[in-house]
N, C-alpha and C positions, 0 to 999 in steps of 0.2 A: 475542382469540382464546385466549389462554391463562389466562383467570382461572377458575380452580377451586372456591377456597370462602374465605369470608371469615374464619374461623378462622385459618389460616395460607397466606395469601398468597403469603409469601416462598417459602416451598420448594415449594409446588405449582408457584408459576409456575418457578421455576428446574428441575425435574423436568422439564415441560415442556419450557421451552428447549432443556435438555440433550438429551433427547431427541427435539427437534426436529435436534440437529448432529449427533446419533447418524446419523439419519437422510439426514442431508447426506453424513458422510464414509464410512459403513460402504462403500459401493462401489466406493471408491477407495483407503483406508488400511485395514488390517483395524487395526491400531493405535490411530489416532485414530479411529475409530467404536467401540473398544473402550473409550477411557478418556472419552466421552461418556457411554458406557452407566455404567460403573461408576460413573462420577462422578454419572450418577440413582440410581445404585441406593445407593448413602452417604445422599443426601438422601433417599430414600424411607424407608430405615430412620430416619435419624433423625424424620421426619415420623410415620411410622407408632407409634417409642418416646414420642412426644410427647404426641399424640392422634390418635386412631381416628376422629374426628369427619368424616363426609361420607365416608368411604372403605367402599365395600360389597363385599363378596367374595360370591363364588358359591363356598360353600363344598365343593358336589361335586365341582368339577372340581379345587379344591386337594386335596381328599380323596387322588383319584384320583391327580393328581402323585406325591405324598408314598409313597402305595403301591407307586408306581415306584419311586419313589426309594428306599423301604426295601428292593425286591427289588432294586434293583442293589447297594447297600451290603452288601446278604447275601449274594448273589454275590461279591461283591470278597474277604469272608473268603477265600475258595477260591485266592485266588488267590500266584502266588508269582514274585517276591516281592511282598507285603504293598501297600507305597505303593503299586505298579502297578498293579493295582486299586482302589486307594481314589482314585489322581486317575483314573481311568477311570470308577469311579463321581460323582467331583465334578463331572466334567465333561459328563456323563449327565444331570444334575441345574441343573447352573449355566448351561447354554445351553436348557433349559426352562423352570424356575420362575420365575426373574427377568421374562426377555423377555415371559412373561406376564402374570404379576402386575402390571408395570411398567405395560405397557400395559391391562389390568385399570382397575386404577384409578385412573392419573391422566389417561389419555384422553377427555375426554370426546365424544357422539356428536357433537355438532358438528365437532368438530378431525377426523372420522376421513379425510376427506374431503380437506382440507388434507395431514394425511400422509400418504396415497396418491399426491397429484401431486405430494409432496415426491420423493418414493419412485420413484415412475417419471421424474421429472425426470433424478434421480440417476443411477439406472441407465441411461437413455436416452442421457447424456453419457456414459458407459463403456462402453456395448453402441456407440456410434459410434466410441471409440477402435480398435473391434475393429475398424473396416473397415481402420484406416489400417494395422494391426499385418498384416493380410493381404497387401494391398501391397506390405507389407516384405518377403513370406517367410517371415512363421511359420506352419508346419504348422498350429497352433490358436492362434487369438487369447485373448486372455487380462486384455485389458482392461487395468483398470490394478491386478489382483491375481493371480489364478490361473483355469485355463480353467473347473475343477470349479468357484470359486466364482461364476464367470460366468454359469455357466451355472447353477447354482440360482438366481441372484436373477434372470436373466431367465425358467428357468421358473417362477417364482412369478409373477410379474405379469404375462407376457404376456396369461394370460385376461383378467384384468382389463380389460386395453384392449378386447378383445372384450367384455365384458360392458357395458363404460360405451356400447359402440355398441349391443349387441342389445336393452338394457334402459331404452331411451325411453320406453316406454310409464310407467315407474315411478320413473325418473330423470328429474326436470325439466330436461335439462341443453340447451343450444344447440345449434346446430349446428356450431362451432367447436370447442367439445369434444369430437364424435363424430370429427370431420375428425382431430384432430390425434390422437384415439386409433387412429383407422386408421392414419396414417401412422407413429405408435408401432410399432405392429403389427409393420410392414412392417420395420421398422429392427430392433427383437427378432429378428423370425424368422429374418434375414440373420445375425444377429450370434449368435444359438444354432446356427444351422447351423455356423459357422467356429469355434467354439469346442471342434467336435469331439466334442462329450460324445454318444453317441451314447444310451445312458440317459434323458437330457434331453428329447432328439428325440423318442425313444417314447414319456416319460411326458407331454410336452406335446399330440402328436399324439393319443394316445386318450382324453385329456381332453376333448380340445374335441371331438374326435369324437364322445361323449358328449354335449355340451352343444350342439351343432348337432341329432342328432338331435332332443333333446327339444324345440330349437326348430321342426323341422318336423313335430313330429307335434304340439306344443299353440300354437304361434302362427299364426296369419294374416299372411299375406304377409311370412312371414321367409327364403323362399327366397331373392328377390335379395339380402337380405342372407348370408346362406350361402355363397351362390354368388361373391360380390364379395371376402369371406375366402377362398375356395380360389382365385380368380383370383390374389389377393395373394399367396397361398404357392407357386403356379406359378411366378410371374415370379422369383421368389425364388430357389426349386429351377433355375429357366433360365437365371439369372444366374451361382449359385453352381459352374453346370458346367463355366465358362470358368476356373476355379479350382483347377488339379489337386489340393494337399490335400484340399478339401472332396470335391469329386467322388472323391476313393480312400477318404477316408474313409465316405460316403456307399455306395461301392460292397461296402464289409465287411461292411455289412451281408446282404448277399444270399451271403456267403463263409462257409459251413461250418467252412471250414479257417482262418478267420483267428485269427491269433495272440491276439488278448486275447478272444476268445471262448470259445475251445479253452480257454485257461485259468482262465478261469470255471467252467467246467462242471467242469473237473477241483477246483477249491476248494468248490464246491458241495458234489460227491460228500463231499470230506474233510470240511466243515462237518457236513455229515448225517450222518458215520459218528462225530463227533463227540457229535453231542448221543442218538444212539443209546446209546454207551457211557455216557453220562453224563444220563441223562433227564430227572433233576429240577431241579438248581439249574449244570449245564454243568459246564465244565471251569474256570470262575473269570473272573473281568475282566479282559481285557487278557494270556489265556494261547493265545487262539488260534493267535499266531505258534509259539510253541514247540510246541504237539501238534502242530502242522502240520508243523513243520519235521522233527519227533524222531519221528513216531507215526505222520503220516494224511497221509506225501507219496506222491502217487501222481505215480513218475518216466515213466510212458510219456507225456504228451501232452506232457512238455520236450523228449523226447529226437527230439521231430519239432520241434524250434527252438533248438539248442544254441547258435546266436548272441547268441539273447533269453535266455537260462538265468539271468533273474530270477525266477522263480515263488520260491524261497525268500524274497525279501526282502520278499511279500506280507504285512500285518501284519492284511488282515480277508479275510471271502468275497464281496466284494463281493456282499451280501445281506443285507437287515436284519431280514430274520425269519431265517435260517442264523443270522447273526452272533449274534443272542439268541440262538436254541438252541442255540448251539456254548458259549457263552459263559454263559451263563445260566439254561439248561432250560427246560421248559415252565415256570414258575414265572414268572420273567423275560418270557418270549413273553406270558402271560395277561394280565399286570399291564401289559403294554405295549398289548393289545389293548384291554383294560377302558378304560385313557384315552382310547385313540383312537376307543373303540366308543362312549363320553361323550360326548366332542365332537360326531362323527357326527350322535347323536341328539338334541341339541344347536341346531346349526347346521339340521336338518332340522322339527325344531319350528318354529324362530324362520322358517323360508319358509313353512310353512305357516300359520304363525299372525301371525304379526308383520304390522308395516306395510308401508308398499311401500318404503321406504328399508332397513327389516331383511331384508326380503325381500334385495333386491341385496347388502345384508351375506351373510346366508348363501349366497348363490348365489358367494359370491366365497372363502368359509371353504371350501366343500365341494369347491371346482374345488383350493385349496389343499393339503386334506387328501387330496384323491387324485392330485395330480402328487405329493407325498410318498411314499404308499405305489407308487407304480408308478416313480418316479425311484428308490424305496430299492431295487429286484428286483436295479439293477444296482450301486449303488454303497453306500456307507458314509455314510447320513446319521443314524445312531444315537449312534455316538463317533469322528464324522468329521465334515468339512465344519461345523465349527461355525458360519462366521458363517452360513453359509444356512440352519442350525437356529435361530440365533439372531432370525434374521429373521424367519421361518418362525411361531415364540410371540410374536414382537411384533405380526404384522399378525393370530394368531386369539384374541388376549387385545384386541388394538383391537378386533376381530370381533364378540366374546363379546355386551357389553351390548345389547338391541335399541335399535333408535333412535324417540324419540316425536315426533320434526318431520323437516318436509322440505325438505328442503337444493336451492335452486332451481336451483344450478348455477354458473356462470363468467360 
């Protein structure tokens, strides 16, 4: 499974491995899934300073990085103090390029398959600790890290299990596979519901709302299947109501006046009048807290919550196109779009043109790339939430390569 090339052996396969326990612990320790990664990423460099030999890079999409990366660094000048920005920039940087590159090029298409049901194993035994934490009494289950990073590794993958069921026709896979990815499904949705992230909820929800349409308007007899997914998130939604956290949480949403929505909108407005005064390169990395605080606080929608009167100790706008152009300007935003607009087109080639195994790759990059952009409307996953950025460039660098065999299944 994990032999690479016969050059060097040794640290291919150990790159692997490592990244194989990356994969095991990252949902459970953000610690130990961190010094997995790192401990690939020593042997990749040295592998890489050694010989270059079998290792191929898609030099665009590195282009592209690097162009981020340079407008976040130039951003960072701006900013004060100095360090503040420049680890805002490293880590702008280090929770993209690596996880990519990483997976790039030591994955190869065989394995990718392998670490997906590594992946969802994982998380499957963490989104189940969530029920037992509900149980208990916690307002949001949390797994065995944090609610936010809960819930980005379960909206990452949840399509996934839908997609390993809707895409039989091109996935050779059993019938035991589709079963046990339904029942995935079901266990995710319950377990992103109690986690409370309400962001999560909506960028999962019009995704696949998305990806259901397009099954009904180009597949042949994918209605029951459709239909047998929303049956699934019924009984979900019917179960979760016996649950009064989830159900008040749930109900905020239809609440005008609810408290961390109110104050979204009020950070938004201050983000935008932000990057107004400041158009090109922002106010600097890692300065939003302070203009916000000193410059662009807008006290009336606090002073309808003076119990809650944390809105100062917000440190982004919950908004990842704001937070660049607060932070960064249009300069920042562009350079941010250009990667993402790469990818995009990218992952949409390789459906149309690829195999039917690439095919299922990109259909799983692009469900990826837009719970991202639609999870980031409400939260901080730019220079936040690193390990589910992290995750995030490991599963579209595994993505990247097309695959030229077909993988029969389980």
């Amino acid at each position: 499974m994990f032999a690479r090339s016969s050059y060097s052996p040794f640290l291919d396969n150990g790159i692997c491995v490592l990244l194989f326990f990356y994969v095991c612990f990252f949902p459970f320790s953000i610690a130990a899934g961190n010094f997995c990664f790192d401990a690939a990423l020593i042997l990749a460099g040295i592998r890489i300073f050694f010989s270059r030999q079998n290792l191929h890079w898609d030099r665009k999409i590195i282009l592209f990085i690097c162009l981020y990366g340079f407008m976040m660094l130039l951003s960072a000048l701006r900013s004060v103090p100095l360090q503040l920005g420049l680890r805002q920039a490293f880590n702008a940087i280090y929770y993209l390029l690596p996880p990519f590159a990483l997976a790039h090029l030591f994955i190869l298409p065989r394995q990718r398959f392998y670490y997906l049901y590594l992946m969802l194993l994982s998380v499957l035994i963490s989104a189940s600790y969530a029920y037992v934490q509900s149980l208990q009494g916690y307002v949001r289950a949390f797994g065995f890290i944090a609610p936010l990073e809960l819930a980005g590794s379960i909206s990452q993958l949840l399509p996934i299990t839908v997609l390993l069921v809707c895409e039989q026709s091109t996935y050779k896979s059993n019938f035991l596979v589709r079963a046990l990815s339904m029942l995935t499904f079901f266990v995710f949705a319950v377990a992103l519901i109690l986690t409370g992230t309400r962001g999560a909820w909506l960028a999962v929800g019009f995704t696949l709302s998305l990806y259901f349409a397009y099954l009904l308007v180009t597949a042949r007899k994918s209605f029951f299947i459709v239909a047998l997914f929303l049956l699934l998130t019924v009984f979900a939604l019917a179960g979760l109501s016996f649950i009064p956290a989830a159900q008040k949480r749930m109900e905020s949403l239809a609440n005008p006046n609810d408290y961390s929505i109110v104050t979204r909108f009020a950070m938004w407005s201050s983000a935008t009048k932000m990057w107004v005064d400041h158009p090109l390169v922002g106010v600097g990395l890692g300065n939003y807290p302070e203009f916000y605080r000193t410059r662009y606080y807008d006290p009336e929608p606090w002073e309808r919550f003076r119990k809650n009167h944390d809105g100062l100790t917000h440190k982004h706008p919950h908004n990842i196109f704001l937070h660049l152009l607060a932070e960064t300007g249009i300069v920042g935003l562009l350079s941010f779009a250009l990667l993402l607009g790469h990818a995009f087109r990218h992952f949409i080639a390789l459906w149309r043109t690829g195999s039917p195994n690439s095919q299922i790759f990109a259909k799983i990059a692009l469900s990826l790339l837009i719970i991202y952009l639609t999870f980031g409307l409400t939260e901080n996953l730019v220079f936040g939430m690193f390990p589910a950025m992290q995750s995030l460039w490991f599963l579209l660098g595994m993505l990247w390569n097309p695959a030229n065999h077909t993988f029969k299944g389980a």
